[in-house]
C-alpha positions as CSV (number, residue, x, y, z in Angstrom):
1,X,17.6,11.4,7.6
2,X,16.2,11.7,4.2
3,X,13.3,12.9,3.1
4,X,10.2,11.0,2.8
5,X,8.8,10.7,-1.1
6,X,5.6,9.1,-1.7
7,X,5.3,7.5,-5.8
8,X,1.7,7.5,-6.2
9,X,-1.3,8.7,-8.1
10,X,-4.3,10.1,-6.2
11,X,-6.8,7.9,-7.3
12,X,-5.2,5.0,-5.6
13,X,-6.7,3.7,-2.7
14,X,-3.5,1.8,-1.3
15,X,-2.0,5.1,-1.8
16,X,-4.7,7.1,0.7
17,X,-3.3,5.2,3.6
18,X,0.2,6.4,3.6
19,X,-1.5,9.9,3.0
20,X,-3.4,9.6,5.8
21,X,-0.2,8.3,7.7
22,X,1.5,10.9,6.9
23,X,-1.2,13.3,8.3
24,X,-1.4,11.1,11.6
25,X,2.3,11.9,12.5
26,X,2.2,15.6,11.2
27,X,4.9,14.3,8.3
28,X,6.4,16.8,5.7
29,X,6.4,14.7,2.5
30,X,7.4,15.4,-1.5
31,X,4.6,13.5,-3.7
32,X,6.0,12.2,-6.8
33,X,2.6,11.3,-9.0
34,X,3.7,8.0,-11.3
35,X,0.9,6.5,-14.4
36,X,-1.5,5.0,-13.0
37,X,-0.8,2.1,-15.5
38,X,2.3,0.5,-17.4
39,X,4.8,1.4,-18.0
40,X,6.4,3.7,-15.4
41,X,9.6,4.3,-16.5
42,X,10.9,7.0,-13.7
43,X,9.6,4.0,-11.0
44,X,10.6,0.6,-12.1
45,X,14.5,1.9,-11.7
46,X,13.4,2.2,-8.2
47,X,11.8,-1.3,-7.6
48,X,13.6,-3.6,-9.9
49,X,10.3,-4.0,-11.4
50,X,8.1,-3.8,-8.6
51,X,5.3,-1.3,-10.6
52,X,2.3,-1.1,-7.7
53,X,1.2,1.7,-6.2
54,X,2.6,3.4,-3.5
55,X,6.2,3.2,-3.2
56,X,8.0,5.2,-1.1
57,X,11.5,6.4,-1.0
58,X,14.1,7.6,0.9
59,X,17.6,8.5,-0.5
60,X,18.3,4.9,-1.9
61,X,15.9,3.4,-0.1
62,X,12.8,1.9,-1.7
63,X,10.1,0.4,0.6
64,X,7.2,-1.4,-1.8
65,X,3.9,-2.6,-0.2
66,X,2.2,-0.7,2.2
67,X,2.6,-3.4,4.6
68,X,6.3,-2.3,5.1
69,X,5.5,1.2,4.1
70,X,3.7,1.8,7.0
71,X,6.1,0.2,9.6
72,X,8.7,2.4,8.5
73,X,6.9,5.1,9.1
74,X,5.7,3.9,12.5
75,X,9.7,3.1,13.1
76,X,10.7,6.6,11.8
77,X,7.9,8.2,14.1
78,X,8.4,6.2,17.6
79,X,5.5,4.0,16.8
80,X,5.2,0.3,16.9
81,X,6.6,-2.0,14.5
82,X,4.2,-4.9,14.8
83,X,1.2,-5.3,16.6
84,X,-2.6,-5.6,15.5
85,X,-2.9,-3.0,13.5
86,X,-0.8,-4.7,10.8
87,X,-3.1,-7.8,11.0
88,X,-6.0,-5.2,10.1
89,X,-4.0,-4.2,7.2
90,X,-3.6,-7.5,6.4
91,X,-7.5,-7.6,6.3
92,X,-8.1,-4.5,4.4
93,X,-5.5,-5.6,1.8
94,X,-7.5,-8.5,1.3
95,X,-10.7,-9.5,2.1
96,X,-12.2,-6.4,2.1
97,X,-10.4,-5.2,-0.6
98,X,-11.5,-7.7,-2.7
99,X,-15.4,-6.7,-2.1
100,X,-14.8,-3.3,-3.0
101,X,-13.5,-3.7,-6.2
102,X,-16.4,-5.2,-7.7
103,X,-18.6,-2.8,-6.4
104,X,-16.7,0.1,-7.9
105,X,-16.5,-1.6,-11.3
106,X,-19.3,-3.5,-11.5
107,X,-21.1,0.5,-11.2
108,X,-18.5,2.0,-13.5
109,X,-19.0,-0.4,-16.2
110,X,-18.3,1.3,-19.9
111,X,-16.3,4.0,-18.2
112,X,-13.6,2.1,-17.5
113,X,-10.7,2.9,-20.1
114,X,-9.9,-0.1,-22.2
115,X,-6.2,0.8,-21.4
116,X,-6.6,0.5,-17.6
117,X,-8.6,-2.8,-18.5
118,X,-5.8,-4.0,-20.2
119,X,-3.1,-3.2,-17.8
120,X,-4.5,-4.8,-15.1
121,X,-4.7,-8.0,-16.8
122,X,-1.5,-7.9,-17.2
123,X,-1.0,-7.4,-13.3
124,X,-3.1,-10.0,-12.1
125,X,-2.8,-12.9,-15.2
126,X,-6.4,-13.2,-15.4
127,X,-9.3,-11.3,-17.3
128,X,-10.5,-8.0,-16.0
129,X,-14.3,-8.9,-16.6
130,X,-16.5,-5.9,-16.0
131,X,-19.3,-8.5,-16.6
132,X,-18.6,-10.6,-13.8
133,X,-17.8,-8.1,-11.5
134,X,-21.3,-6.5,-12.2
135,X,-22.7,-10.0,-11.7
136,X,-20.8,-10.5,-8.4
137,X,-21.2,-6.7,-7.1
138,X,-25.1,-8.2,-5.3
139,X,-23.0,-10.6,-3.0
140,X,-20.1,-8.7,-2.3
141,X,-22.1,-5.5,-1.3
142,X,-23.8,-8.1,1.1
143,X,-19.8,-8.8,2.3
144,X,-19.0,-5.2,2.3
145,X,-21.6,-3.9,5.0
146,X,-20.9,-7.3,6.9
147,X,-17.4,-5.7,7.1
148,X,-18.5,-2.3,7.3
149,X,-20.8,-3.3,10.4
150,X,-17.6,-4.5,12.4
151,X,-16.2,-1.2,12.2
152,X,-19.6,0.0,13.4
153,X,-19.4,-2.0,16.5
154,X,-16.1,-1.3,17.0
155,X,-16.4,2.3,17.4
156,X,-19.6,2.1,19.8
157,X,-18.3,3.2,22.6
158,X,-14.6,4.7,21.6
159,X,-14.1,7.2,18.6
160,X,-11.3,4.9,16.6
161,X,-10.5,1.3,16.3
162,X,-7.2,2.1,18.3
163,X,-9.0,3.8,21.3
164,X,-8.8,7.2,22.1
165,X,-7.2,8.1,19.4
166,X,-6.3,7.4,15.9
167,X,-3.7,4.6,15.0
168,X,-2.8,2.3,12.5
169,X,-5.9,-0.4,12.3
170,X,-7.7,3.2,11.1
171,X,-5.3,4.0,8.7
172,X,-6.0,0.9,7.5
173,X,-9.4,-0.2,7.7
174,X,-10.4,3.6,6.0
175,X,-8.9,2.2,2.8
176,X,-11.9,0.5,1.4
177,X,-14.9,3.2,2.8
178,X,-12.7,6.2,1.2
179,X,-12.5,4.0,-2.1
180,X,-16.4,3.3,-2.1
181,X,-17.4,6.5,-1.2
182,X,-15.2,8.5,-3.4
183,X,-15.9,6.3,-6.8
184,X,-19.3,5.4,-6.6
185,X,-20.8,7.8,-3.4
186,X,-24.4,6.8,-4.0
187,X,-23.7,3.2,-3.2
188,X,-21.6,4.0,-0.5
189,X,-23.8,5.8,1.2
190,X,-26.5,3.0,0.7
191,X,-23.7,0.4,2.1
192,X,-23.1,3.0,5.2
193,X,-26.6,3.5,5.6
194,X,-28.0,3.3,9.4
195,X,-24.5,2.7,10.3
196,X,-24.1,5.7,12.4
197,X,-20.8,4.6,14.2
198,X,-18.8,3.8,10.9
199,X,-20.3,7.2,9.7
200,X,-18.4,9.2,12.8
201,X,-15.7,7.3,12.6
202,X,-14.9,8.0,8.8
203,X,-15.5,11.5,9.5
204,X,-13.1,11.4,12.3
205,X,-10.7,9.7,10.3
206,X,-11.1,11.8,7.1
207,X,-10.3,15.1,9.2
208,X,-6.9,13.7,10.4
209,X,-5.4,15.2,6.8
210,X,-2.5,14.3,5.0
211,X,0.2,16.4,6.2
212,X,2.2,18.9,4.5
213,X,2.4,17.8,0.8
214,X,4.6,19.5,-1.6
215,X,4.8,18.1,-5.3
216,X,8.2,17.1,-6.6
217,X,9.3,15.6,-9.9
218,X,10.6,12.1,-11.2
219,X,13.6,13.3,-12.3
220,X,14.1,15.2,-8.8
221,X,13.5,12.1,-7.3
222,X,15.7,9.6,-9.3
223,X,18.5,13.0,-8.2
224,X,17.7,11.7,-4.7
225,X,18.7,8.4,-5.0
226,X,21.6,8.8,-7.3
227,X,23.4,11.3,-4.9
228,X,22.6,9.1,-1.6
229,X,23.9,6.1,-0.3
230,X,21.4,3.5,1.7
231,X,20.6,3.7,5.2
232,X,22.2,1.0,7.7
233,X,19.9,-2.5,6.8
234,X,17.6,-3.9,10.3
235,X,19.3,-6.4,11.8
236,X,19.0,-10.5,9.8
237,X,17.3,-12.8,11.7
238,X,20.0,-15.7,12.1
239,X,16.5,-18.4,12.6
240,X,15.0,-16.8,9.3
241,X,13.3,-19.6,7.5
242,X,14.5,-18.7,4.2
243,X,17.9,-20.5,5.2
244,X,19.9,-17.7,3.5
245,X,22.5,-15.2,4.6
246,X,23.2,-11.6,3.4
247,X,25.3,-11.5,0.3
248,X,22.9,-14.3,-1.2
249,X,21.1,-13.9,-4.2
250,X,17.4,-13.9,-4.0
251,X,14.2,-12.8,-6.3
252,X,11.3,-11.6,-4.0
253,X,7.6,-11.7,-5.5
254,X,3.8,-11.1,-4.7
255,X,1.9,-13.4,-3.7
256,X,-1.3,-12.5,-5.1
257,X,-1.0,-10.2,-8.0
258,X,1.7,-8.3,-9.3
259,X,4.1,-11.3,-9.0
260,X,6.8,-9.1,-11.0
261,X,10.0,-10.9,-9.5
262,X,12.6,-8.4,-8.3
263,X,16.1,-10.1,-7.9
264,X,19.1,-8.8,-5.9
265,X,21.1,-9.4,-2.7
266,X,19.9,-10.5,-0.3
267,X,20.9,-7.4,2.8
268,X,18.4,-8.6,5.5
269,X,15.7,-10.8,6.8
270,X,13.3,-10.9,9.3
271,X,9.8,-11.5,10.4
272,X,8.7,-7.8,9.2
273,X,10.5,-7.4,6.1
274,X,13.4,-8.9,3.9
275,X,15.5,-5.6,2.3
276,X,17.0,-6.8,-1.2
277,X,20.2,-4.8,-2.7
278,X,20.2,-4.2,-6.2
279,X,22.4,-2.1,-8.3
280,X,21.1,0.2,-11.1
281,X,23.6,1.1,-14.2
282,X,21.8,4.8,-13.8
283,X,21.3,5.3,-9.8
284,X,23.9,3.4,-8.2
285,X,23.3,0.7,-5.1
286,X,19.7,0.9,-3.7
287,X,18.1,-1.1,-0.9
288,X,14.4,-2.4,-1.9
289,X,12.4,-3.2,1.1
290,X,9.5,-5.6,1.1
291,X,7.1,-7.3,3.4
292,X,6.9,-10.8,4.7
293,X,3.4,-11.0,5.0
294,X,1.9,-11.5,1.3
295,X,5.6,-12.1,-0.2
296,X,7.0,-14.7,-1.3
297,X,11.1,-14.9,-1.2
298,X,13.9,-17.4,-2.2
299,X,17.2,-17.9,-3.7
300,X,17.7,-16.9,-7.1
């Protein structure tokens, strides 16, 4: 089996999860860190055009979205494929997501590079307004400790979301705290405040680690997929209601931002993920793996 390799940059948030994944199974991993913004010339090879943070790799193998990231993983590992916890990071993706980023910006303000600003208009097609976020970051703290405060509860009486011990729906729900605490630790600490639970619990969760990283390079990487061949596809669900068979061409997209569509053949669908052949002139045949959940896939 191939080794696992992890594009990301350490500032990402999305990225922390499969981190911390890593360190709940005890993984060896390569880290390959790509830009933080566009463009990311030794990725989008990869994808197709995918450009989010993480991707991770495997031979000629490309899995894009944490969603799917993280079930591979689990599959790899002898953990489940499906379940709750992938409804939590559904959540975390989302919702909660989507109160921490005003928070951190609306407190960062003029730091914020005008290049990063820029960039991510691009990836979501509508203004990054540090204004607004400022404006909005009142209300969403409000939303935030809601949020926060069912993790609270959660871990009353059991040390992680999962039970006994740590599991996915931790992975997952640590996202957000880890991303207000780390950018702007004053007001996560306010947000956490009295929270006593959710304060044990991200300590618990912290200590779990990341495994044992070791740095390799893009070009070292791109070597890994050019000299390997992809890994047998999951079986295609006949009753898929995209209506298509393998050997089909199909363009797979975001739903929400980063709607970059990646086109290919289509290798396999089912209710976890739909894997999407494509052929680079410089790397050879490569199997792109994406989600269900959050993607949106059809004939090209």
């Amino acid at each position: 089996m191939s080794e696992l390799i992890l594009h990301h940059y350490d500032a990402s948030p999305f990225s922390e999860k499969v981190r911390l994944m890593f360190g709940l199974k005890g993984l060896a991993w390569r880290s390959v860190i790509q830009p933080s913004i566009m463009p990311k010339p030794d990725l989008t090879p990869l994808t197709g055009g995918y450009r989010r943070a993480p991707v991770m790799q495997s031979g000629a193998d490309v899995y894009c979205d944490t969603q799917v990231i993280l079930a591979e993983i689990e599959a790899r590992t002898g953990g489940s494929s499906g379940g709750a916890g992938y409804a939590v990071n559904f959540w975390a993706d989302r919702l909660f997501f989507a109160a921490s980023v005003p928070i951190i910006f609306g407190e960062m303000g003029d730091a914020v590079p005008e290049a990063f600003i820029t960039d991510r208009e691009k990836l979501s097609g509508r203004p990054f307004d540090l204004a607004a976020m400022k404006a909005a970051s009142g209300v969403m703290k409000q939303q935030w400790r809601a949020q926060g405060g069912w993790i609270d509860r959660a871990v009353a009486a059991q040390p992680f979301l999962d039970g006994d011990k740590p599991g996915l729906s931790d992975i997952a729900a640590y996202m957000n705290v880890w991303f207000v605490a780390t950018f702007t630790p004053t007001v996560g600490e306010a947000l956490m405040s009295g929270l006593a639970n959710l304060q044990g619990w991200r300590e618990r969760v912290a200590a779990i680690g990341q495994g044992q990283r070791a740095e390799m390079s893009t070009a070292e990487a791109l070597d890994a997929a050019r000299e390997a061949e992809p890994a047998p596809p999951p079986p295609h669900d006949l009753a898929d209601p995209l209506g298509l068979s393998p050997g089909a061409a199909v363009m797979v997209h975001a739903d929400d931002y980063g709607r970059d569509p990646i086109k290919g053949t289509l290798v396999a669908a089912n209710p976890e993920r739909i894997v999407v052949a494509r052929d680079d002139p410089l790397l050879g045949r490569l199997h792109v793996h994406f989600p269900r959940a959050g993607y949106v896939a059809h004939a090209a």
